[in-house]
CHARMM-style PDB file with segment names, atoms N, HN, CA, C and O in Angstrom:
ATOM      1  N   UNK     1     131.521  59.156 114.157  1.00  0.00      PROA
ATOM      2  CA  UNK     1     131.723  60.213 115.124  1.00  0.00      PROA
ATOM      3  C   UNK     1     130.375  60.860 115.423  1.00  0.00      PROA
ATOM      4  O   UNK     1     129.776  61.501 114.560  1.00  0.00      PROA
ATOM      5  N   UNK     2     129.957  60.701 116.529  1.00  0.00      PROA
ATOM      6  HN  UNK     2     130.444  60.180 117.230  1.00  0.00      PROA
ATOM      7  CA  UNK     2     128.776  61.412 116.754  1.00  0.00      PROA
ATOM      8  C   UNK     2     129.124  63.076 117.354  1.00  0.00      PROA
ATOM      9  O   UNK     2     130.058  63.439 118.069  1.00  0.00      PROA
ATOM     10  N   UNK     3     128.125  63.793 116.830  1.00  0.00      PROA
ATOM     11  HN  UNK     3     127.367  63.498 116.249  1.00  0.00      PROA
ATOM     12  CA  UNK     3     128.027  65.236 117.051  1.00  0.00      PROA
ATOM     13  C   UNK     3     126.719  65.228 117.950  1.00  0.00      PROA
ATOM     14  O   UNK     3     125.664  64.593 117.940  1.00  0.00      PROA
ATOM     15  N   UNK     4     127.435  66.510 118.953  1.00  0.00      PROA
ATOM     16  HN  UNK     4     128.292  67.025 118.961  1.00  0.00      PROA
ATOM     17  CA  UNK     4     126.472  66.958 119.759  1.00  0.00      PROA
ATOM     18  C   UNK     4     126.083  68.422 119.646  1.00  0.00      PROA
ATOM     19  O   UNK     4     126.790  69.409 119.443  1.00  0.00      PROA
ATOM     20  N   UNK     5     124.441  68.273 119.877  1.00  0.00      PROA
ATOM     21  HN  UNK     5     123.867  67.471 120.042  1.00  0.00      PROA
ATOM     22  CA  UNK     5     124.256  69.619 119.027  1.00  0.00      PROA
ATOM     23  C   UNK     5     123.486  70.198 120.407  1.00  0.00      PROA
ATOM     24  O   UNK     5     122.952  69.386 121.163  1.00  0.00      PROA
ATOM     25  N   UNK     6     123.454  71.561 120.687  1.00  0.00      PROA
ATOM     26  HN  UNK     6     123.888  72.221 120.073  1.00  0.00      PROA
ATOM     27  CA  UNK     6     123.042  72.428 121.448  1.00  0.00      PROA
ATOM     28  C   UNK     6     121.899  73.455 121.286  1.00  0.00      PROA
ATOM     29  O   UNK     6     122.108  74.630 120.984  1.00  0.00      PROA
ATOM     30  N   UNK     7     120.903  73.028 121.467  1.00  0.00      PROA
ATOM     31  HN  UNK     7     120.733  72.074 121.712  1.00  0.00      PROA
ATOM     32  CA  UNK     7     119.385  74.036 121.477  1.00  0.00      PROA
ATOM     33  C   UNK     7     119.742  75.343 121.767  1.00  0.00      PROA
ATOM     34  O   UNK     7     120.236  75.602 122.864  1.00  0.00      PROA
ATOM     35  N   UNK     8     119.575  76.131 121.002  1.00  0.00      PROA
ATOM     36  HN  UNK     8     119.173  75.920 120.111  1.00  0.00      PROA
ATOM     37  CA  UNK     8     119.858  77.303 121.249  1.00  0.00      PROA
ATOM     38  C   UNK     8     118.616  78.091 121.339  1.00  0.00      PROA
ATOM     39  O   UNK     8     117.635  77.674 120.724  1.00  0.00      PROA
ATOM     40  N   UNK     9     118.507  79.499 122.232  1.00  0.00      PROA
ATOM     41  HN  UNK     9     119.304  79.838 122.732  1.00  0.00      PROA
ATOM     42  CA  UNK     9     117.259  80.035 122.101  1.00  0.00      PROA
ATOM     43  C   UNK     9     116.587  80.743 120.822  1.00  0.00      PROA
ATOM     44  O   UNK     9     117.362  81.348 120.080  1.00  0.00      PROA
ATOM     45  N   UNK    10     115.434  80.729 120.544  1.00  0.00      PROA
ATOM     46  HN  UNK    10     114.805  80.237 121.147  1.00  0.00      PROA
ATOM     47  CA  UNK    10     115.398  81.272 118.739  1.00  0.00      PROA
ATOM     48  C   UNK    10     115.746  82.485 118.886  1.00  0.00      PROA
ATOM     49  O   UNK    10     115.669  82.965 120.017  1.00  0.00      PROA
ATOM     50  N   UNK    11     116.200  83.263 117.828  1.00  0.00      PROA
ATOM     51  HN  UNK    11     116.262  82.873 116.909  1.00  0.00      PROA
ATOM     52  CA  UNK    11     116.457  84.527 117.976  1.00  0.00      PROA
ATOM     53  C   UNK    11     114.990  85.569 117.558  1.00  0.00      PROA
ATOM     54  O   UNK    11     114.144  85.198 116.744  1.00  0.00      PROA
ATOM     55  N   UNK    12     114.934  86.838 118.268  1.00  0.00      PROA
ATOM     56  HN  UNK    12     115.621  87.139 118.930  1.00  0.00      PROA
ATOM     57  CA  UNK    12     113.824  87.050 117.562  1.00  0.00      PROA
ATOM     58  C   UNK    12     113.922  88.524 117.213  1.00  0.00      PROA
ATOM     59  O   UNK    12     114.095  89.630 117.727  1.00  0.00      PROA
ATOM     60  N   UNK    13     113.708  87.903 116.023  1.00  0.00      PROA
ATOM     61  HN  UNK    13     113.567  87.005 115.606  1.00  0.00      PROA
ATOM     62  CA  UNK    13     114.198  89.156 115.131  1.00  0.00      PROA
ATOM     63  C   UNK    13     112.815  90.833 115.623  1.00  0.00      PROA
ATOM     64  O   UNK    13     112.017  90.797 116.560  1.00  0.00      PROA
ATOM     65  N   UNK    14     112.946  91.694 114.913  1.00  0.00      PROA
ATOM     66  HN  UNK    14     113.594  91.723 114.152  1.00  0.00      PROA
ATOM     67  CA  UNK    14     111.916  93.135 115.448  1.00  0.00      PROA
ATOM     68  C   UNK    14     110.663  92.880 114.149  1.00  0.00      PROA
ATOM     69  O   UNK    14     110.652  92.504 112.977  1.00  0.00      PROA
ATOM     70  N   UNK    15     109.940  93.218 114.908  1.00  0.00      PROA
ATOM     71  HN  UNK    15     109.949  93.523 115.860  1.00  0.00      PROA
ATOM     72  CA  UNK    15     108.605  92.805 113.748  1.00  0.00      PROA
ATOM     73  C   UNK    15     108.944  93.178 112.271  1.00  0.00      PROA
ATOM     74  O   UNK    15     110.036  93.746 112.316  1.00  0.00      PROA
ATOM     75  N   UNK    16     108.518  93.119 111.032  1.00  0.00      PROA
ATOM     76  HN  UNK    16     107.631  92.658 110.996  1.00  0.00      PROA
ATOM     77  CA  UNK    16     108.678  94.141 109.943  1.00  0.00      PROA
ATOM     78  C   UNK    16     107.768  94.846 109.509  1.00  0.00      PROA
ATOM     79  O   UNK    16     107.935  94.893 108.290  1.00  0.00      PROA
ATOM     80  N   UNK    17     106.975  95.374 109.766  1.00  0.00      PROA
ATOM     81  HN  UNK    17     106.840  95.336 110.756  1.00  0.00      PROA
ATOM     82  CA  UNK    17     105.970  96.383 110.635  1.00  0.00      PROA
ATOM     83  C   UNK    17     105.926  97.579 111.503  1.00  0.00      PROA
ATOM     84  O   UNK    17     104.984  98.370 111.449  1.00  0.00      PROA
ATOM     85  N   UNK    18     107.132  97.752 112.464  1.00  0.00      PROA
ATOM     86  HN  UNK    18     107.897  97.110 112.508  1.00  0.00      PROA
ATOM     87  CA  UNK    18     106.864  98.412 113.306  1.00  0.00      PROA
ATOM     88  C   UNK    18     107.535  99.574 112.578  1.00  0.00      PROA
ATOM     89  O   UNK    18     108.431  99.561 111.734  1.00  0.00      PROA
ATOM     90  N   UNK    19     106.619 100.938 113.328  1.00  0.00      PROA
ATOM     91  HN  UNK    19     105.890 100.948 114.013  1.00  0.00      PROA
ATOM     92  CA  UNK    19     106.609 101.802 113.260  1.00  0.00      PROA
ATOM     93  C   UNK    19     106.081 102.332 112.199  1.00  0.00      PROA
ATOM     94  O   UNK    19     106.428 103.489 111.962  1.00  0.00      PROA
ATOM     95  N   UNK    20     105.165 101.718 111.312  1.00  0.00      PROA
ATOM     96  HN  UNK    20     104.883 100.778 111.504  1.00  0.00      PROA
ATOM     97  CA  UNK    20     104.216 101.854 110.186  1.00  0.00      PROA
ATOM     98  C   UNK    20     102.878 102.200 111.387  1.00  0.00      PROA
ATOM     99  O   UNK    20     102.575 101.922 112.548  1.00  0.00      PROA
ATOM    100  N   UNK    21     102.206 103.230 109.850  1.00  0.00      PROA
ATOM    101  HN  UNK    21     102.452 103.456 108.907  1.00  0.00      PROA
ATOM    102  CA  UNK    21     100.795 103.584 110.442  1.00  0.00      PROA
ATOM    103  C   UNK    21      99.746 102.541 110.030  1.00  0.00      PROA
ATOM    104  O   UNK    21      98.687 102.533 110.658  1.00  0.00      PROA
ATOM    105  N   UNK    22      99.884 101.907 109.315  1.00  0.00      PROA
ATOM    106  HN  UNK    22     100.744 101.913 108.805  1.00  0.00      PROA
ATOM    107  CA  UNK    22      98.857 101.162 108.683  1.00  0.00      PROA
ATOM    108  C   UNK    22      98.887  99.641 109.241  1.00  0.00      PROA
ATOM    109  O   UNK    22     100.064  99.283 109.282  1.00  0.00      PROA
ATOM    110  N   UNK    23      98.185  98.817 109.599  1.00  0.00      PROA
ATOM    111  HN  UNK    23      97.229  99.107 109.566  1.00  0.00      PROA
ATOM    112  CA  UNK    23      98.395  97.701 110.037  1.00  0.00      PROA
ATOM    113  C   UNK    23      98.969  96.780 109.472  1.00  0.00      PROA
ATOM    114  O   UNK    23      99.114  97.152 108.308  1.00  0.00      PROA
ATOM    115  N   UNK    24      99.549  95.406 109.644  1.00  0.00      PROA
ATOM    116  HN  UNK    24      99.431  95.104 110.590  1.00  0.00      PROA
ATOM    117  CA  UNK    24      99.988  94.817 108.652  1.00  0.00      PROA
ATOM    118  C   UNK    24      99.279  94.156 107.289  1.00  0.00      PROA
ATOM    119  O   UNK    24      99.864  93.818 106.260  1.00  0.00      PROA
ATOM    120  N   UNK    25      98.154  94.088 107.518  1.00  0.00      PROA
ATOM    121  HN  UNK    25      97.679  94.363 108.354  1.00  0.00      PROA
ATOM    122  CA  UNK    25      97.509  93.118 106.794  1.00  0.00      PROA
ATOM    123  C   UNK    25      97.250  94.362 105.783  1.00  0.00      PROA
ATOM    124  O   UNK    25      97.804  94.043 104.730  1.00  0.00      PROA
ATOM    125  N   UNK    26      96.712  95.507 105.657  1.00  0.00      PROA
ATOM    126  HN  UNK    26      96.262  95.765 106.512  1.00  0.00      PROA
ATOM    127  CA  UNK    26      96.282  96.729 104.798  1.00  0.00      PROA
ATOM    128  C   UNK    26      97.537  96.636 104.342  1.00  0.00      PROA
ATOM    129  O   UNK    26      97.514  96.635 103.112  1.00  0.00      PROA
ATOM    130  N   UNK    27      99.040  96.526 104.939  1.00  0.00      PROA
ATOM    131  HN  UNK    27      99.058  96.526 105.938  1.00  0.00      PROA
ATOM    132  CA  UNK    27      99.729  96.850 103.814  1.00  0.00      PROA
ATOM    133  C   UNK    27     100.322  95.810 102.940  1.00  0.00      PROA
ATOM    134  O   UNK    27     100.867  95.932 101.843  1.00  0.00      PROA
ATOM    135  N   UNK    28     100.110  94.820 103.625  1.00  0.00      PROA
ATOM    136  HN  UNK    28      99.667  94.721 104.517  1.00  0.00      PROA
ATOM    137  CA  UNK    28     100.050  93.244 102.492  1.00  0.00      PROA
ATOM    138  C   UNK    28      99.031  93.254 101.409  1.00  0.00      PROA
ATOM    139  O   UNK    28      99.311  93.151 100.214  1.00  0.00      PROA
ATOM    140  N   UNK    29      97.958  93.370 101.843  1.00  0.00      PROA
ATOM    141  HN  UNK    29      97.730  93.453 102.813  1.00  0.00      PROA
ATOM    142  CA  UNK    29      97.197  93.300 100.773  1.00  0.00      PROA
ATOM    143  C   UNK    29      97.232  94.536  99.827  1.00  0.00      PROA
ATOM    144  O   UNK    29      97.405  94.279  98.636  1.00  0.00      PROA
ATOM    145  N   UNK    30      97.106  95.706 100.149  1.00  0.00      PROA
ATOM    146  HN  UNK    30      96.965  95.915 101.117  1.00  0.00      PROA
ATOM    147  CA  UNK    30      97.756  96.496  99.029  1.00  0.00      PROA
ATOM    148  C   UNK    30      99.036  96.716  98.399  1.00  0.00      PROA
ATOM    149  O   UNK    30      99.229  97.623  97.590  1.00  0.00      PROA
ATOM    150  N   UNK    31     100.118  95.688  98.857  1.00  0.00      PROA
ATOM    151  HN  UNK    31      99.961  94.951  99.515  1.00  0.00      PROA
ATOM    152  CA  UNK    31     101.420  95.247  97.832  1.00  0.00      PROA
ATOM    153  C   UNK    31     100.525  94.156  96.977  1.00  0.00      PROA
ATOM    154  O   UNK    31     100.553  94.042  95.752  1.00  0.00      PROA
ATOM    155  N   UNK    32      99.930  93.578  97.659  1.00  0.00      PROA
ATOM    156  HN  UNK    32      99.908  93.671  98.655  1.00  0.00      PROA
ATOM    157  CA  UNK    32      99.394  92.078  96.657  1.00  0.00      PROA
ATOM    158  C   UNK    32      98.803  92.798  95.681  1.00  0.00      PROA
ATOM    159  O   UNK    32      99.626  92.862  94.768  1.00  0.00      PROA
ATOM    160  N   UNK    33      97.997  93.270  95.437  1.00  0.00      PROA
ATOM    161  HN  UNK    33      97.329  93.218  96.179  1.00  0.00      PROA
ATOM    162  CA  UNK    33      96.988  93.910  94.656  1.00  0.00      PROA
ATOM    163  C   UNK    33      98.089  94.653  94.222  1.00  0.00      PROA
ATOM    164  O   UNK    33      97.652  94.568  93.074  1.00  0.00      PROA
ATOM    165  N   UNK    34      99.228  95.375  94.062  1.00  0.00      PROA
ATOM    166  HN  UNK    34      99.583  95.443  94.994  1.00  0.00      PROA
ATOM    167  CA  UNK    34      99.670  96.130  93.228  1.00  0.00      PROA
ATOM    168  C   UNK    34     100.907  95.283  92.268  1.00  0.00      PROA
ATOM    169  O   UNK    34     101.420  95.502  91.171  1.00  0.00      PROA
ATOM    170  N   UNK    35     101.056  94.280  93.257  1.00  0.00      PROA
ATOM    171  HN  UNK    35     100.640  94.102  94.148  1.00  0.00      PROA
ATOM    172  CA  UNK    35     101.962  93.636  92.135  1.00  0.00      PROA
ATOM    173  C   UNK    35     101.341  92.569  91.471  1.00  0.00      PROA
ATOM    174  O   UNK    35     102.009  92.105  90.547  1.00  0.00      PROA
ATOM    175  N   UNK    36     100.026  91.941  91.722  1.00  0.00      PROA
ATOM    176  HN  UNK    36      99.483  92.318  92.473  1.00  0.00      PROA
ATOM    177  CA  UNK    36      99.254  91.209  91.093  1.00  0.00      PROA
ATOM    178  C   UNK    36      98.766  91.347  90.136  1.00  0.00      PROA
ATOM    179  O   UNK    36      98.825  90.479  89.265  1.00  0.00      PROA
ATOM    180  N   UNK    37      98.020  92.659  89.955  1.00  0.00      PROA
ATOM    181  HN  UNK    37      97.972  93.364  90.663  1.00  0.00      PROA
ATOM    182  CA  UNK    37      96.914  93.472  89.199  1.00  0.00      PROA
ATOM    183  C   UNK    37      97.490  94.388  88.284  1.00  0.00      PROA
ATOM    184  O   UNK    37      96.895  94.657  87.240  1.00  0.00      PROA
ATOM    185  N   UNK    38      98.644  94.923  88.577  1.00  0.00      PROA
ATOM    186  HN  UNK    38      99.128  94.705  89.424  1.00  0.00      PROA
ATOM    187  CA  UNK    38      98.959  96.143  87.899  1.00  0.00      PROA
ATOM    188  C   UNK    38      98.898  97.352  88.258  1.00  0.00      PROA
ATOM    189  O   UNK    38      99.491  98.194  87.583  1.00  0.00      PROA
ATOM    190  N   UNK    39      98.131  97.744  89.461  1.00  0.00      PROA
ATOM    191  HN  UNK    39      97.649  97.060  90.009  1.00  0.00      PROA
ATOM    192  CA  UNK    39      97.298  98.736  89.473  1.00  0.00      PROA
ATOM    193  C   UNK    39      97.955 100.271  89.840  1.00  0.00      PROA
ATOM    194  O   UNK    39      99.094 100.445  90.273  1.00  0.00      PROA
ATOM    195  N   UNK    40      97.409 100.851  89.688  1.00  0.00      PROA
ATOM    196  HN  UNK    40      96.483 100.709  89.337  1.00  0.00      PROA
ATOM    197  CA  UNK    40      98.166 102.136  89.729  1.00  0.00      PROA
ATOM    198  C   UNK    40      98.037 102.736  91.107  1.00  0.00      PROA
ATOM    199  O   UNK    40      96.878 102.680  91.517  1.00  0.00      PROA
ATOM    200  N   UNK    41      98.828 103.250  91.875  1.00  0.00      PROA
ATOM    201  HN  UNK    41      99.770 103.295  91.542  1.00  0.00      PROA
ATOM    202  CA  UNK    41      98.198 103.904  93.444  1.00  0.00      PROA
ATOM    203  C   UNK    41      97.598 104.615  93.609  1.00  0.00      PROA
ATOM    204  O   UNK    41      97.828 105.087  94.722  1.00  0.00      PROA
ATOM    205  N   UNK    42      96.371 105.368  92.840  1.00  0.00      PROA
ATOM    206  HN  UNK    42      96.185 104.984  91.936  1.00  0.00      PROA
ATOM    207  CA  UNK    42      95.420 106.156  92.706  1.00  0.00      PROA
ATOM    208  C   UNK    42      94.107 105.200  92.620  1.00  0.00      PROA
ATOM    209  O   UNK    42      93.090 105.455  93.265  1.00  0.00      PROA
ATOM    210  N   UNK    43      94.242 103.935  91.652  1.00  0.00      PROA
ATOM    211  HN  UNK    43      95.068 103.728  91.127  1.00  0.00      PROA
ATOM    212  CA  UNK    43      93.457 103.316  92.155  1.00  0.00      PROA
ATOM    213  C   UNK    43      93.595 101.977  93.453  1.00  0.00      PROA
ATOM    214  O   UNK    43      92.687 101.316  93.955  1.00  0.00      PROA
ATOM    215  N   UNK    44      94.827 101.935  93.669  1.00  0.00      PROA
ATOM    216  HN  UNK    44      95.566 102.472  93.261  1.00  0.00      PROA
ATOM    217  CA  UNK    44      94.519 101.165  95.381  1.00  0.00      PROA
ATOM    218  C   UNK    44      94.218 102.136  96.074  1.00  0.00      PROA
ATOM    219  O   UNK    44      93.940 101.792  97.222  1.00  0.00      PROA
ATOM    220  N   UNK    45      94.099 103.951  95.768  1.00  0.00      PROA
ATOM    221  HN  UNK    45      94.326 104.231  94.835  1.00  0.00      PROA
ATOM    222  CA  UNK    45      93.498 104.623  96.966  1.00  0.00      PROA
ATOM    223  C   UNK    45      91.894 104.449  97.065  1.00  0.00      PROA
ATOM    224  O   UNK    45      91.002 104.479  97.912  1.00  0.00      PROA
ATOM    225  N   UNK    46      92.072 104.252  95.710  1.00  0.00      PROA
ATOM    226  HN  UNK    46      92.798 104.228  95.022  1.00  0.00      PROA
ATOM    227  CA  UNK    46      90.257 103.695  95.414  1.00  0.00      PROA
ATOM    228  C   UNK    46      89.688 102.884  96.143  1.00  0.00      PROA
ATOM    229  O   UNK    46      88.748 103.056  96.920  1.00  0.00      PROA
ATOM    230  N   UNK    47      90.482 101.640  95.799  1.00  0.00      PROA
ATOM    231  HN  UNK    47      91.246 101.501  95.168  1.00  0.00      PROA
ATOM    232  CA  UNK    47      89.696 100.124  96.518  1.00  0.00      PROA
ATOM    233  C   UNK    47      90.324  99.954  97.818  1.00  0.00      PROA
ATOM    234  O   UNK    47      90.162  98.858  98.355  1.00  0.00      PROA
ATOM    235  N   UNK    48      90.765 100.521  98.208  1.00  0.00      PROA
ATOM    236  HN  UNK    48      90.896 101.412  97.771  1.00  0.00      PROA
ATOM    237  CA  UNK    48      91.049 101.033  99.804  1.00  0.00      PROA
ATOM    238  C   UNK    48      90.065 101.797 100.472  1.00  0.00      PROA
ATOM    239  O   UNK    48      89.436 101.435 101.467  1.00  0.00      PROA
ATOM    240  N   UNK    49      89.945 103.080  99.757  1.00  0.00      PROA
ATOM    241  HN  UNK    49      90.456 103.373  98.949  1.00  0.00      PROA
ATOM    242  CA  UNK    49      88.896 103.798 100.036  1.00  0.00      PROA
ATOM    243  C   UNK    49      87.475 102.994 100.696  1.00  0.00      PROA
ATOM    244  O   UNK    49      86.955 102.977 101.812  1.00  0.00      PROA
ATOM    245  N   UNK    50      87.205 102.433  99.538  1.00  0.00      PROA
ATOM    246  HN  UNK    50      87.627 102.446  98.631  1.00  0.00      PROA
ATOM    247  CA  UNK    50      85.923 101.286  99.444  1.00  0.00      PROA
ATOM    248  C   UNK    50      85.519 100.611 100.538  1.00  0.00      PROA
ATOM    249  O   UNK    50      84.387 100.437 100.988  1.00  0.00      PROA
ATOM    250  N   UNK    51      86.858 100.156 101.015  1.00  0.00      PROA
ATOM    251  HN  UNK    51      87.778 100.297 100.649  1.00  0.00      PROA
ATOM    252  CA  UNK    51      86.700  98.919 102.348  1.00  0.00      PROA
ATOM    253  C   UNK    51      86.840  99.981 103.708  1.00  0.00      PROA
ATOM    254  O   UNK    51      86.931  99.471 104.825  1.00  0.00      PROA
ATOM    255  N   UNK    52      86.848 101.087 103.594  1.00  0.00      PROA
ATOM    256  HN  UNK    52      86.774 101.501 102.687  1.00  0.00      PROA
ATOM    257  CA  UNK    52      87.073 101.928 104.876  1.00  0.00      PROA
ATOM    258  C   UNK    52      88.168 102.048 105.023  1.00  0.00      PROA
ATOM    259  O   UNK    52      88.501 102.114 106.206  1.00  0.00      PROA
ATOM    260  N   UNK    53      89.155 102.131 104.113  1.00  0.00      PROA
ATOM    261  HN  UNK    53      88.884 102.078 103.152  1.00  0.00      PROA
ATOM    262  CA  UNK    53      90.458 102.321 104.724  1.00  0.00      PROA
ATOM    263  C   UNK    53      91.175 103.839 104.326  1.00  0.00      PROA
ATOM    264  O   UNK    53      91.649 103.847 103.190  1.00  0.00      PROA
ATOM    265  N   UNK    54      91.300 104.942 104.990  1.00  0.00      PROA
ATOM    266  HN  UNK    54      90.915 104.936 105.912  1.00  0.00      PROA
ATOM    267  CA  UNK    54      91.057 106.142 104.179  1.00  0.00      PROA
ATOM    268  C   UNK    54      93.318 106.588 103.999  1.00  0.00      PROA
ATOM    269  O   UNK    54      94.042 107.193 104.791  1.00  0.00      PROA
ATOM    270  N   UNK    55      93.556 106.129 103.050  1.00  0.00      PROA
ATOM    271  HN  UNK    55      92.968 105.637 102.407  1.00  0.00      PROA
ATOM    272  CA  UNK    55      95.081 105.947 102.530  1.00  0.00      PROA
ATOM    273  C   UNK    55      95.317 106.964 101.182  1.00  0.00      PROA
ATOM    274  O   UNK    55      94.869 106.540 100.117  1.00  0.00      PROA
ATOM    275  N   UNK    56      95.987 108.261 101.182  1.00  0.00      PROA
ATOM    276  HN  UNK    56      96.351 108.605 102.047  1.00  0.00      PROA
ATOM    277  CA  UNK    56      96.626 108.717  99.992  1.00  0.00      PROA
ATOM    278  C   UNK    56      97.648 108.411  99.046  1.00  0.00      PROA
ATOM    279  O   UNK    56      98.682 107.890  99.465  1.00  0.00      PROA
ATOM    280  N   UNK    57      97.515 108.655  97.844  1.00  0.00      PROA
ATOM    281  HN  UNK    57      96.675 109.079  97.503  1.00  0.00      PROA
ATOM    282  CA  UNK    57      98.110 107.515  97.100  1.00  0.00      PROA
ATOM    283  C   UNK    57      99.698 107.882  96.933  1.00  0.00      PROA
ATOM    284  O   UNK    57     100.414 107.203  96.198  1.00  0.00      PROA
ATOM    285  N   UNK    58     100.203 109.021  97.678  1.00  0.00      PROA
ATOM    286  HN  UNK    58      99.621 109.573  98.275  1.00  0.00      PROA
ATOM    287  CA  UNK    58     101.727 109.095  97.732  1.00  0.00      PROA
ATOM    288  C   UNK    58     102.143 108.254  98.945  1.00  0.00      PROA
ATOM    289  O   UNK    58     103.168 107.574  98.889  1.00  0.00      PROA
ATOM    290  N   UNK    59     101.293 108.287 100.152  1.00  0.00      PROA
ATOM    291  HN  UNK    59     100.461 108.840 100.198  1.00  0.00      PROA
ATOM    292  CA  UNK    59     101.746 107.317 100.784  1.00  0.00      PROA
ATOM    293  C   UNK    59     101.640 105.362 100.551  1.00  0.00      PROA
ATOM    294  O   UNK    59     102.129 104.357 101.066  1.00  0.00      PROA
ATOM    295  N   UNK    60     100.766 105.690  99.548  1.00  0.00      PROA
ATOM    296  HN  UNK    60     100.369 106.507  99.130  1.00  0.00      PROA
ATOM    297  CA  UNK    60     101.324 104.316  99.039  1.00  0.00      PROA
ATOM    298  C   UNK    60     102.626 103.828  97.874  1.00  0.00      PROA
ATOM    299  O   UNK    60     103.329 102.819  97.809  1.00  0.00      PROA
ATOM    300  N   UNK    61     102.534 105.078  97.038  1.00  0.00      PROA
ATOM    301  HN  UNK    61     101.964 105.897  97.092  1.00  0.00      PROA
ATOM    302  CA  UNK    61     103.974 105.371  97.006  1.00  0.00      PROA
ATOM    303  C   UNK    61     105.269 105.220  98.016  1.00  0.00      PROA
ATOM    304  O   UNK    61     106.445 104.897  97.850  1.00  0.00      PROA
ATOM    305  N   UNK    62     104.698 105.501  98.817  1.00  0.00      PROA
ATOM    306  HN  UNK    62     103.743 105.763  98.952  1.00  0.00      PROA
ATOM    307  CA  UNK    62     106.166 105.567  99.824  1.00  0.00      PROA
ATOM    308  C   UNK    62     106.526 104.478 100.536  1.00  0.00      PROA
ATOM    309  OT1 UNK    62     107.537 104.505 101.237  1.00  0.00      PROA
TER     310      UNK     62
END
């Protein structure tokens, strides 16, 4: 029995991003670094800090 299958248009889902202040990549890489490393969010405000990225560490909390 052959089946016929129908192309459907992709669906597209809403970014997972939007409506964040921080771009996506700043907030990837500071999940990576916090679940990689250990690190505490006082110091990803640190090594954030460092690279120009000026982030308080409750909002990385949040």
């Amino acid at each position: 029995m052959k089946r016929n299958r129908h192309s459907r248009p992709p669906v597209q889902a809403p970014p997972a991003f939007i409506g964040f202040r921080f771009p996506p990549d700043v907030t990837l890489l500071a999940v990576r670094w916090y679940l990689r490393y250990g690190l505490s969010y006082r110091d990803l405000e640190e090594l954030l800090a460092e690279r120009g990225i000026d982030v308080d560490h409750v909002t990385l909390y949040r």
